[in-house]
C-alpha positions in Angstrom: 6.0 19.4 0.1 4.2 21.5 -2.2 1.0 23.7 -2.2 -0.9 25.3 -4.4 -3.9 27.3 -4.2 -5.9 28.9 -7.2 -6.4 32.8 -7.2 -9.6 33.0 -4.7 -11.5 34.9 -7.9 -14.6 33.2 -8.5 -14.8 31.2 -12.2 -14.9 33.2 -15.3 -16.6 31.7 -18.0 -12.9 30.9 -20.1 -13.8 32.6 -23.6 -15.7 35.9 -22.5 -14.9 37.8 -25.8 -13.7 35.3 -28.3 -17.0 35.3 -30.3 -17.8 38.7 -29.4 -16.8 41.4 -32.9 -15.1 44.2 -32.5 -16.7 47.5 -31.9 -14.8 49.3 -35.3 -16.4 46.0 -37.1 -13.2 44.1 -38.1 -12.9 40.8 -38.9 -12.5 38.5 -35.1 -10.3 36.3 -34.6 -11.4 32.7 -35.0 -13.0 31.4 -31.8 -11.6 28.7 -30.2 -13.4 25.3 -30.4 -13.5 23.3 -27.7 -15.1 19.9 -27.6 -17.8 18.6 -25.2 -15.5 16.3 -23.5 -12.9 19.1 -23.0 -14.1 19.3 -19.3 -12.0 19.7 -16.2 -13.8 16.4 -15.1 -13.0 14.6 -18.4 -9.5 16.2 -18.1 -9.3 14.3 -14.7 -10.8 11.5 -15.7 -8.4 11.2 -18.8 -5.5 11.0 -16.9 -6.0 9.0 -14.4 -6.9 6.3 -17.7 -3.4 7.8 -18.7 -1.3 6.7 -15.4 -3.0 3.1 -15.5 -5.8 3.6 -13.4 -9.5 1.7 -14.1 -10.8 2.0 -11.0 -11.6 4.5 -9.1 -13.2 3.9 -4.7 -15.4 6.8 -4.0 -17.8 7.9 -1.7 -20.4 10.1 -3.2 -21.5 13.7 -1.2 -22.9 16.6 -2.6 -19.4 18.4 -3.4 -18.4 15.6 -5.4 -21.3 14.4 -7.2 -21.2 16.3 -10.4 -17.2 15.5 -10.7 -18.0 11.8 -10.2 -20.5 12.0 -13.0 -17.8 13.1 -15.2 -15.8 10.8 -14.1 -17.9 7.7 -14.7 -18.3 8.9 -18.3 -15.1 8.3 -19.3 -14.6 4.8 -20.9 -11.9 2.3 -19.4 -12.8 4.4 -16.2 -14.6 2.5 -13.3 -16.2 3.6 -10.3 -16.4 1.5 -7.4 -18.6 2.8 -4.8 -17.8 2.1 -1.5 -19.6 2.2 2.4 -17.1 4.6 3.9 -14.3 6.7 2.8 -12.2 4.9 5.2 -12.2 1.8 3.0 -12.1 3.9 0.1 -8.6 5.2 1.2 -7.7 1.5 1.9 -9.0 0.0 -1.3 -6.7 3.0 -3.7 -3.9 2.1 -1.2 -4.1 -1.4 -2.0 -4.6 -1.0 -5.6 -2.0 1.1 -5.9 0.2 -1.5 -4.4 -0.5 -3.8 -7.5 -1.6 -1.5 -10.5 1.2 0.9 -9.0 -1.1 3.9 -8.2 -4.7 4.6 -7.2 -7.6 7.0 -6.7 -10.3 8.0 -4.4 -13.0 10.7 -4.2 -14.7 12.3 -1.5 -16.5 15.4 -0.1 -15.2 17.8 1.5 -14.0 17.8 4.9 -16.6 14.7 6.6 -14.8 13.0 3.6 -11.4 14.3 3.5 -11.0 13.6 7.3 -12.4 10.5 7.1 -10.1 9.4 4.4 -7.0 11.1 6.0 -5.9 7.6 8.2 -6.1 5.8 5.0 -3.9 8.5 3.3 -1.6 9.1 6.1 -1.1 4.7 6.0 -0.4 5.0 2.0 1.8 8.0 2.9 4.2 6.0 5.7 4.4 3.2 2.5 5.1 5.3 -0.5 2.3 4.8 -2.1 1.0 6.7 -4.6 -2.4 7.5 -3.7 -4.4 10.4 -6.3 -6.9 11.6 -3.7 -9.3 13.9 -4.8 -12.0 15.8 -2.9 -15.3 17.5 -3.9 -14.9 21.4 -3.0 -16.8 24.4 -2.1 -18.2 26.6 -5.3 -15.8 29.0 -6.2 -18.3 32.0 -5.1 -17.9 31.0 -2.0 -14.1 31.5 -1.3 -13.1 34.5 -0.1 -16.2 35.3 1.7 -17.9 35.3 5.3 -20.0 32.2 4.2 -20.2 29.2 6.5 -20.8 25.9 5.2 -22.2 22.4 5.6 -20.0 19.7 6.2 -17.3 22.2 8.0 -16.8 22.9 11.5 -18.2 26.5 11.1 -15.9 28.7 10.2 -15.8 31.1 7.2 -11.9 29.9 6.5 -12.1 26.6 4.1 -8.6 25.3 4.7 -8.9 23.3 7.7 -9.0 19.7 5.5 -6.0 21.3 3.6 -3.8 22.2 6.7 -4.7 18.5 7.9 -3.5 16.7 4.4 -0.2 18.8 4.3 1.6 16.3 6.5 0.7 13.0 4.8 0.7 14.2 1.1 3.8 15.1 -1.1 1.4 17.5 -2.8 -1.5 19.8 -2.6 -3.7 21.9 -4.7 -7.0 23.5 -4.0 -8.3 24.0 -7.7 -10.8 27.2 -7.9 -9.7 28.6 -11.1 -10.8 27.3 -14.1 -7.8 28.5 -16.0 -5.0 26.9 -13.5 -6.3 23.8 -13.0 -4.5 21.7 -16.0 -1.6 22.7 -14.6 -2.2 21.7 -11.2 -3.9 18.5 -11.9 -0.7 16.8 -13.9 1.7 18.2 -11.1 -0.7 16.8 -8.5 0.0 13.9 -10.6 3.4 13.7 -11.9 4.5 14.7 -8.0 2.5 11.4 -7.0 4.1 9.3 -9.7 7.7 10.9 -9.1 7.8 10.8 -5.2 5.6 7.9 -4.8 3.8 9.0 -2.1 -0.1 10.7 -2.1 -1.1 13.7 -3.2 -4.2 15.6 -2.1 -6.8 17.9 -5.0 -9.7 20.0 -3.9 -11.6 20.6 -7.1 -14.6 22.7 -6.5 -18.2 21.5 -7.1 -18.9 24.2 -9.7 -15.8 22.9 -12.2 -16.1 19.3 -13.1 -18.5 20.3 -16.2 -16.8 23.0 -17.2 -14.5 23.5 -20.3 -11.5 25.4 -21.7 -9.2 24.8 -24.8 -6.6 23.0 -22.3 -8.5 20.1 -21.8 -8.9 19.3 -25.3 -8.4 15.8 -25.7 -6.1 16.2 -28.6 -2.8 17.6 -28.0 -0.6 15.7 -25.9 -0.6 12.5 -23.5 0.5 12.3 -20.2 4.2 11.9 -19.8 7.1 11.9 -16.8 10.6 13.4 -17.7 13.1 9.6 -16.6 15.0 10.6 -13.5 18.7 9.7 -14.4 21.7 9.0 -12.1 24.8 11.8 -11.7 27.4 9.5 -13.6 30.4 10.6 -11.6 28.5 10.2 -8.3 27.7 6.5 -9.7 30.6 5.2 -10.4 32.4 6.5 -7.7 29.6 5.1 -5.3 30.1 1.5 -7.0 33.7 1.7 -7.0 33.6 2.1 -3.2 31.1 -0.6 -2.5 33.4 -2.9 -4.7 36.6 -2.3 -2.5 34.2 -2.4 0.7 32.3 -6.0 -0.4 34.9 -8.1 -2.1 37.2 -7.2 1.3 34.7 -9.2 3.5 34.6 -12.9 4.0 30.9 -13.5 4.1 28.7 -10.9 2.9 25.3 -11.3 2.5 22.1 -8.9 0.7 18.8 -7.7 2.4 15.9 -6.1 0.4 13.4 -3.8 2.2 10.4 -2.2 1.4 11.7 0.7 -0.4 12.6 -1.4 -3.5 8.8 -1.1 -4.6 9.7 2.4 -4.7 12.4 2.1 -6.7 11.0 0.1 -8.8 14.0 -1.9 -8.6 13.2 -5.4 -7.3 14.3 -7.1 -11.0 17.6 -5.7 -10.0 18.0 -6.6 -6.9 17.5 -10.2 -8.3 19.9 -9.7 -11.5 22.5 -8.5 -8.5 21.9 -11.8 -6.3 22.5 -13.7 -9.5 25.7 -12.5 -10.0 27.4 -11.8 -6.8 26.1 -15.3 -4.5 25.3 -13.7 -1.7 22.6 -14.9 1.0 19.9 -13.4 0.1 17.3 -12.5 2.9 14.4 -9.9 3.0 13.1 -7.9 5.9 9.2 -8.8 6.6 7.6 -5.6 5.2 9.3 -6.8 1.7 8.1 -9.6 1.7 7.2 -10.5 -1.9 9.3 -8.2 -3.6 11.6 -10.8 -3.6 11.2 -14.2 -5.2 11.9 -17.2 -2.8 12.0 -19.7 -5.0 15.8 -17.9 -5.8 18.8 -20.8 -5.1 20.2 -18.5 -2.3 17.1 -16.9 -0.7 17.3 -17.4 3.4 14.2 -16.2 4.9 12.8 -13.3 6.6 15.4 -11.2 8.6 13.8 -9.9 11.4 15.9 -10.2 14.3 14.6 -13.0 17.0 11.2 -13.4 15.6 12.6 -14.2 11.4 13.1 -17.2 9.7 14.8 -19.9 11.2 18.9 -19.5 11.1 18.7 -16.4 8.6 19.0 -13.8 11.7 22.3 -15.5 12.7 23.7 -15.6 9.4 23.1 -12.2 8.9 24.1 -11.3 11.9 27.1 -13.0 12.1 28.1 -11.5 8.6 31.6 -8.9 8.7 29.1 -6.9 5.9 25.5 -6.5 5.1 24.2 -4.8 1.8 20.6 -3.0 2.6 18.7 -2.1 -0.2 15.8 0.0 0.7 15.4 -0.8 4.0 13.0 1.0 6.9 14.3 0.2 10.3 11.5 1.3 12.7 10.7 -0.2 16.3 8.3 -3.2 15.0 11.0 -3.7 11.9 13.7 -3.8 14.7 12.0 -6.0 17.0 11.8 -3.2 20.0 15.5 -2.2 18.8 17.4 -5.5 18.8 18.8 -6.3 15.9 22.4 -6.7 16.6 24.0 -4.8 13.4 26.5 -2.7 13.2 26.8 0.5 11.4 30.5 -0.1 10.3 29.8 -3.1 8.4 26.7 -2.4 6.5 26.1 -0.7 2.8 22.6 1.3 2.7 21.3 1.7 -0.7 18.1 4.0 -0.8 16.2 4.5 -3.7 18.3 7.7 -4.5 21.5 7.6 -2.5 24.1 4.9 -1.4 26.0 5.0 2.2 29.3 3.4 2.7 29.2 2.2 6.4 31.1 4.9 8.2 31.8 6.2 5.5 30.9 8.6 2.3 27.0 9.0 1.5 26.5 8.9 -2.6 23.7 11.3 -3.5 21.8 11.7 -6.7 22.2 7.8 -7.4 19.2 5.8 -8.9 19.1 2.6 -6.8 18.1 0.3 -9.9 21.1 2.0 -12.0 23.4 1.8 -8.6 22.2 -2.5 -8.5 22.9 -3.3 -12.3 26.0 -1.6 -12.3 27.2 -3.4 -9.3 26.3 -6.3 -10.6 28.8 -6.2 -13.1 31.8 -5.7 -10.9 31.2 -7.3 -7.4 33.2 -10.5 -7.1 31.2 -13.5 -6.6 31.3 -14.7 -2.7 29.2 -18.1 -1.5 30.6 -18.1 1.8 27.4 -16.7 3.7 24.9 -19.1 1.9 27.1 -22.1 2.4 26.6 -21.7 6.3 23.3 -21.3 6.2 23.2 -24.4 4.1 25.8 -25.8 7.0 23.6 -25.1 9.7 20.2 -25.4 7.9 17.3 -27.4 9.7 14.5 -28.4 8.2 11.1 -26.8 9.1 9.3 -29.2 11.3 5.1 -29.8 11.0 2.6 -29.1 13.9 1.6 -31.8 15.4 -1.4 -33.3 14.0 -4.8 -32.7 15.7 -6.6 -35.5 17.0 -9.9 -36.4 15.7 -12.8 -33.4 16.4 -10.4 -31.6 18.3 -10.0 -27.8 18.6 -9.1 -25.8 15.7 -5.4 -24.6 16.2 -3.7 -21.4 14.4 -0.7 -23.3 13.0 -2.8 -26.1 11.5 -4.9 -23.4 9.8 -1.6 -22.0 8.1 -0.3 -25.3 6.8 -3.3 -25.9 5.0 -3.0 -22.3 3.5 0.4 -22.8 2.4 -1.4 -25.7 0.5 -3.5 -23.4 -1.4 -1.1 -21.2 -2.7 -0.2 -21.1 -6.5 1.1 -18.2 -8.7 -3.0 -17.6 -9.4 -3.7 -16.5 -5.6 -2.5 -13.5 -3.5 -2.2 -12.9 0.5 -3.2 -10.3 2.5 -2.3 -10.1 6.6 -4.1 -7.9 9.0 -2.1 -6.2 11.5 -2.3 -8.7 14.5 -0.7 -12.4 14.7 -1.4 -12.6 11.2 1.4 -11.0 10.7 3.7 -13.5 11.9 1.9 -16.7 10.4 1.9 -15.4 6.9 5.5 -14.0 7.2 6.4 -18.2 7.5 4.6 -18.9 4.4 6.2 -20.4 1.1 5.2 -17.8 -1.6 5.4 -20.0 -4.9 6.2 -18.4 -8.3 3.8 -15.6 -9.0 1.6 -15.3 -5.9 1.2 -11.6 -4.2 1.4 -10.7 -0.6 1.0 -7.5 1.1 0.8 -6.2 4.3 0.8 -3.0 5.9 3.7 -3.1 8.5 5.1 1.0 8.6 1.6 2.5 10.0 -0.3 -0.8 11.3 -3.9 0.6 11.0 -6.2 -2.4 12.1 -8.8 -2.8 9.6 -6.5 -1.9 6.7 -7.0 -5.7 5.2 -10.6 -5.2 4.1 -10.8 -1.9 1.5 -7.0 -3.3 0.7 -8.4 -6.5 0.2 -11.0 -5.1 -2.0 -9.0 -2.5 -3.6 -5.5 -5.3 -4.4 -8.4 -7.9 -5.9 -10.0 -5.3 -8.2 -6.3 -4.8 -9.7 -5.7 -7.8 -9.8 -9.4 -9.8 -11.2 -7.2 -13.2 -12.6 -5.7 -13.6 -9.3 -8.0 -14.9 -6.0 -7.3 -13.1 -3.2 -6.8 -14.8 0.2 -7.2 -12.6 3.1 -6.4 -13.3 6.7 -8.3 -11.0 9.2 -8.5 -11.3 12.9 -11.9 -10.6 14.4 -11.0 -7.2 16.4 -9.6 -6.0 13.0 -12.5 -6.9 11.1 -15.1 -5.2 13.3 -13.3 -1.6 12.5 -13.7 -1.7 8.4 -16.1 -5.2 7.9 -18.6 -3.4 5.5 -16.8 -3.5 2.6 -17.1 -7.1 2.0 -20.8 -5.9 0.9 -18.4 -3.8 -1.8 -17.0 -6.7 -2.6 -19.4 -9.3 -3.1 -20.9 -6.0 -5.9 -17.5 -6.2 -7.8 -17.9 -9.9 -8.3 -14.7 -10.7 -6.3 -13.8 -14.2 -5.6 -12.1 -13.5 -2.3 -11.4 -15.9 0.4 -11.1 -14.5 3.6 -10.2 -16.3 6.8 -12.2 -14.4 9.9 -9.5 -15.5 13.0 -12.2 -15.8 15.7 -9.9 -15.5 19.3 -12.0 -12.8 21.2 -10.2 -9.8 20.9 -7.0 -8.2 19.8 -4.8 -10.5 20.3 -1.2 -8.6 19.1 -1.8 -5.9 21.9 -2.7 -8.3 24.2 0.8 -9.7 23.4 2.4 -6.1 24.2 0.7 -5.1 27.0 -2.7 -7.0 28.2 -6.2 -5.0 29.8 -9.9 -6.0 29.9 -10.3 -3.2 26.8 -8.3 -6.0 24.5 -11.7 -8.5 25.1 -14.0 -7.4 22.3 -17.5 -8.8 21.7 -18.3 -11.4 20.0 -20.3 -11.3 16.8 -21.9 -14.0 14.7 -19.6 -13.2 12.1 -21.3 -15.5 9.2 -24.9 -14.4 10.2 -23.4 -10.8 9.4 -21.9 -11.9 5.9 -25.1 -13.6 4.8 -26.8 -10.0 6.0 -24.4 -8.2 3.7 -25.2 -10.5 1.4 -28.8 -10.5 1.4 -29.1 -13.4 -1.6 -27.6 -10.7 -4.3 -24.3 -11.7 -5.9 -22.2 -15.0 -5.2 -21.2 -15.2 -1.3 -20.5 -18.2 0.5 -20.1 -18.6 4.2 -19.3 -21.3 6.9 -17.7 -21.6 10.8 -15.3 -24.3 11.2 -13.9 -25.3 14.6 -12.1 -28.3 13.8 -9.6 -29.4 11.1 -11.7 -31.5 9.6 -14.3 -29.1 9.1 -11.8 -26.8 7.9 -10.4 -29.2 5.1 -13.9 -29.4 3.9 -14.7 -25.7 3.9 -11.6 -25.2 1.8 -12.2 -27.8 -1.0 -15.8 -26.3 -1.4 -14.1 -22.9 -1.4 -11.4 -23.7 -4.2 -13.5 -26.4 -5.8 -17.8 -25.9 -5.8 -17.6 -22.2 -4.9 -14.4 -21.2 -6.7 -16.5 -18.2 -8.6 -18.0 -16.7 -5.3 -16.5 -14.5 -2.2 -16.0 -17.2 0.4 -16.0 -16.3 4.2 -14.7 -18.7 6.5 -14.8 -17.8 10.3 -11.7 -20.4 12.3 -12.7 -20.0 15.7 -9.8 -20.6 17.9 -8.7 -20.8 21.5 -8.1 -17.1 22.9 -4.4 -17.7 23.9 -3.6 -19.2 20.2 -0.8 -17.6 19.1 2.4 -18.1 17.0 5.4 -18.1 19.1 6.8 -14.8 17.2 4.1 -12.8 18.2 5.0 -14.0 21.6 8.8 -12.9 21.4 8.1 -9.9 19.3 5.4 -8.6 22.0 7.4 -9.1 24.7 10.0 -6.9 23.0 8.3 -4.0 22.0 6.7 -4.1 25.5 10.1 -3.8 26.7 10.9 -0.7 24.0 7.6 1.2 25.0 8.0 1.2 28.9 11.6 2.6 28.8 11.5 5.1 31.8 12.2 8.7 30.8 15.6 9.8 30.6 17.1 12.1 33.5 16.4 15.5 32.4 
């Protein structure tokens, strides 16, 4: 990680002498024009129009507000105001997941540490998240000042210190003359890592200019990162020997193929070689699984039906981009071995026991194995062997009690390539993982830090990205109560979300690991508090259903009558109504966290 901090000099005006004559009377030079727009808040605002980005989350305090007016003066730049810079944090991460970066403003320090979970989430998911926080006046660096809106001490790098750990890069910009430079390598290191970065621009500089900001000279641009040749075809040629020895090899995409930018790839390599293809549940939809050989989720016990023991079962696994953590792992029981498995990350390939192949672009690594892997059915031909068909819930009887798995099968109804899905951490989860995704459709979830109440400035942030598409979120209720005012952002922005408030009492997931009275939550009329937020401005639509029927109906109004509005339906369901992988899975990771210590 890299920091950078401007000279602690307060700002000098940038062209001091340029208009000024000589003292023997000669001729000046010619004074440098700069334009009106040439600010370092226009600068800002410029680039991040440069990378892709039309939207900005903020939340406005009094060390950001000249910067944001800058900001909002920049055409094709939007700012989206939102009710805590929590949810702003949530809403650039889930942008960025879509558009493929995002932004947030905030204040300094009450800001910047209330932002930092939302950061340190986008952070453990390589996103790239442009964070940018409103600073102290450049006078008052350096001095024995204290502060508002510190903890009241004369030293200003407390917020810093705190972003070092979840930001790839970090610059505190109090010097007029530095801060182009710092700004596109805040940048560039975002785009280039793919992970946040963290600017501290202080209040005094937004409206200031200098010839560097000129508008004129040249765009934004990234050197391409390119693959050591050698290094790659020696790293093909001994995946080649390794794969076309085994008998059944099969292909598993993680995450980290978002990073690489390499899921086209990973298909064009799936194509050619025949491999089952499975994906592990935090890449789900990076992956198309509509593909002839796609399996399912692996993820130990708890994935799709048969693809565990298929993959499993296989003398050699290919892993591109994968994150095996505890939750990934399933408490650590996946039963893979080392000796048989390929790891390609998104710069570097490992050959089971093996060589490790650095400098290797994982999308270069893919195509050009693609080309000279043999092509081997075996794997998918089992699965299709042993394949059994999914089987239905059974049906509810008349006016009976809502039940979670009857509430997923008429989601999987509504999907088409013109919706999206976002889970909440919780038993969500596990019921989206078993949905279809058709041709097109989006899906996201937050699985590597698992911050309850991610969904709802994600939910908000993915739709803005995203305004053909209609979002469906699933929340559960003790998830909801952490970040719910944000849907009031929403309803502003004109989204035509449909979220699906799981009403079961409490959180349900750690009940499922390890169960306590503080895992009962109370109960809130959760429509009564969406009408509030509404308060008859924009298009909202609420309901509670409790039974199928009244579920059916609240859908077809939803897709059909109120297709243009943000629709909230609350699904109240028994307390104990839970998919039987959250069961497995909870039982697991229960086991994982209550190993004793080791001797010492």
């Amino acid at each position: 990680m890299d920091t950078v901090i401007a000279a602690l000099d307060s700002c000098k005006p940038f062209n001091n002498d340029l208009a000024s004559l000589p003292q023997n009377g000669s001729q000046s030079p010619p004074s440098v024009i700069v334009s009106s727009d040439a600010t370092l808040g226009r600068h800002l605002a410029r680039r991040l129009v440069q990378i892709g980005i039309s939207d900005v989350f903020s939340v406005p305090g009094d060390f950001n507000l000249t910067l944001l007016d800058h900001l909002i003066a920049e055409p094709g730049l939007t700012n989206i105001g939102c009710c805590n810079e929590l949810n702003a944090g949530y809403a650039a991460d889930g942008y960025a997941r879509r558009h493929g970066v995002g932004a947030c403003v905030v204040t300094f320090t009450v800001g910047g540490l209330s932002v930092l979970n939302a950061i340190a989430g986008a952070y453990s998911e390589n996103l790239p998240v442009i964070c940018v926080v409103g600073g102290p006046n450049t006078n008052d660096y350096g001095t024995s000042r204290i502060l508002h809106h510190t903890i009241g001490l004369s030293d200003f790098s407390q917020e810093l210190r705190c972003f070092q750990t979840v930001t790839c890069f970090q610059a505190v910009i109090n010097n007029i003359e530095e801060a182009h430079a710092q700004i596109d390598k805040a940048i560039s290191t975002a785009l280039i890592e793919s992970k946040p970065v963290y600017l501290s621009i202080s209040c005094n500089l937004p409206g200031i200019p200098h010839p560097t900001f000129s508008r004129d000279p040249i765009p934004f641009a990234i050197s391409p990162r390119v693959s050591n040749k050698m290094g790659l075809e020696a790293a093909v040629e001994a995946t080649v020997l390794f794969l076309d020895k085994a008998v059944k090899p099969v292909m598993v995409g993680g995450p980290k193929l978002r990073v690489a930018k390499a899921c086209n790839e990973f298909v064009e390599l799936a194509d050619a070689c025949g491999y089952a293809l499975a994906v592990m549940p935090s890449a789900k939809g990076l992956v198309p699984e509509y593909h002839p050989h796609f399996i399912g989720t692996y993820w130990g016990s708890v994935g799709t039906a048969f693809c565990g023991e298929i993959v499993e079962s296989a003398d050699a696994y290919l892993f591109v981009g994968p994150i095996f953590n505890d939750y990934s792992s399933v408490g650590y029981s996946l039963l893979l071995k080392k000796e048989k498995a390929i790891i390609v990350e998104p710069d570097r390939v490992m050959i089971a026991n093996g060589p490790t192949f650095g400098c290797i672009l994982m999308k270069d690594f893919l195509r050009e194995l693609a080309k000279r892997l043999k092509k081997n059915t075996t794997a998918y031909e089992n699965y299709h062997r042993i394949y059994v068909p999914d089987g239905q819930p059974l049906k509810c009887k008349p006016n009976e009690p809502l039940r979670v798995n009857i509430l997923f099968q008429h989601i999987q109804k509504m999907l088409s390539e013109e919706m999206a899905v976002i889970a909440e951490t919780g038993d969500s989860w596990f019921n989206c993982q078993k949905l279809k995704l058709p041709k097109g459709c989006g899906y996201e979830f937050q699985m590597q830090y698992g911050s309850i109440g991610w969904s709802v400035g994600a939910t908000l942030g993915y739709a803005q990205s995203v305004p053909n598409k209609r979002v469906i979120a699933c929340i559960g209720d003790g998830s909801f109560q952490v970040t719910a005012q944000d849907v009031s952002t929403m309803i502003r922005c004109q989204q035509k979300t449909i979220i699906f408030l799981i009403n079961n009492g409490g959180y349900t997931i750690e009940v499922e690991i390890h169960d306590g009275p503080y895992n009962v939550i109370k109960n809130w009329n959760y429509t009564a508090l969406v009408d509030a937020i509404h308060n008859g401005e924009g298009k909202c639509w609420t309901t509670n259903v409790r039974t199928e029927e009244e579920l059916i109906e609240a859908i077809s109004i939803a897709t059909e009558k109120k297709s243009d509005s943000l629709c909230f339906i609350e699904v109240v369901v028994h307390k104990d109504d839970t998919s039987k992988e959250l069961l497995e899975w909870g039982s697991r990771v229960c086991a994982a966290n209550s190993r004793l210590p080791n001797p010492q």
